[in-house]
C-alpha positions as CSV (number, residue, x, y, z in Angstrom):
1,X,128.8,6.2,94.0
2,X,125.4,4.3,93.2
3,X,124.1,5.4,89.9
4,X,120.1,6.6,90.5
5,X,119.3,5.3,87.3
6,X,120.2,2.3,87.6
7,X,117.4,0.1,87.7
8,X,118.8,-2.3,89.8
9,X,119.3,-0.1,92.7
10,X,116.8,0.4,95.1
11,X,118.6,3.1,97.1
12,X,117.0,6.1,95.0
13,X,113.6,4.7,95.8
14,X,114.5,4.5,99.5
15,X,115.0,7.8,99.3
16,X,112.0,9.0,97.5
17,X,110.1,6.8,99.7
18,X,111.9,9.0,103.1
19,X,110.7,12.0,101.1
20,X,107.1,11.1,100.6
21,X,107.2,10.0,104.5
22,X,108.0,13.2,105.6
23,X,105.8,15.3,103.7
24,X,102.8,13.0,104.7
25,X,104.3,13.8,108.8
26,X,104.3,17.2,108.1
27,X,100.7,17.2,106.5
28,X,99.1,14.7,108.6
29,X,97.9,12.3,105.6
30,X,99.0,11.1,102.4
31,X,99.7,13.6,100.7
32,X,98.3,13.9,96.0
33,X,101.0,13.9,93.9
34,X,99.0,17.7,93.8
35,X,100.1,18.3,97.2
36,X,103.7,16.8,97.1
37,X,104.9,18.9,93.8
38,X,103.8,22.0,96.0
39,X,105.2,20.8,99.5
40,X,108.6,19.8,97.5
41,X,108.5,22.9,95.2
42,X,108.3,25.6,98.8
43,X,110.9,23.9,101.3
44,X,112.0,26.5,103.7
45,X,115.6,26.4,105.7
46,X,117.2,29.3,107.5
47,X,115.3,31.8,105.9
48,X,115.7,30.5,101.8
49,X,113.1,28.8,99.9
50,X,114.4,26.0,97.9
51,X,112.8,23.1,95.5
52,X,113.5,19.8,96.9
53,X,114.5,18.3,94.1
54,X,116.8,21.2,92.8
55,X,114.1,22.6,90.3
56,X,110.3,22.6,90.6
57,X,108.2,19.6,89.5
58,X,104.8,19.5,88.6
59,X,102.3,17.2,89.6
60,X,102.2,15.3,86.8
61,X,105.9,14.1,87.5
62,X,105.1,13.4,91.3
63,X,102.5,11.6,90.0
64,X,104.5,9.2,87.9
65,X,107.2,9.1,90.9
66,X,104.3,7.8,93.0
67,X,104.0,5.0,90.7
68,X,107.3,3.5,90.9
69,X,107.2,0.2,92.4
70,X,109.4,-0.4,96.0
């Protein structure tokens, strides 16, 4: 298994990059780091509410995930 934290591997940022893609589709621009702690803090699925990334973040990390190069 490919270790996220690694900073060699770009697969974690290919999937943080398919995350911020889909929140920007489902809000029509793209979205503050403001916006995407909120949109990945209230995910919705059969019924449950559930944080995206398995706890809330705040904006301040979105923020500093937005500024990771790739």
């Amino acid at each position: 298994m490919a270790d996220p934290y690694n900073g060699k591997n770009g697969e974690a940022k290919i999937m943080l990059g398919f995350i911020v893609r889909r929140c920007a589709a489902e809000l029509g621009h793209t979205p503050t780091p403001d916006e995407f702690a909120a949109w990945a803090n209230r995910q919705r699925q059969n019924g449950r509410s559930y944080c995206l990334f398995g706890k809330e973040i705040s904006p301040s990390v979105a923020k500093v995930m937005f500024s990771q190069p790739g």
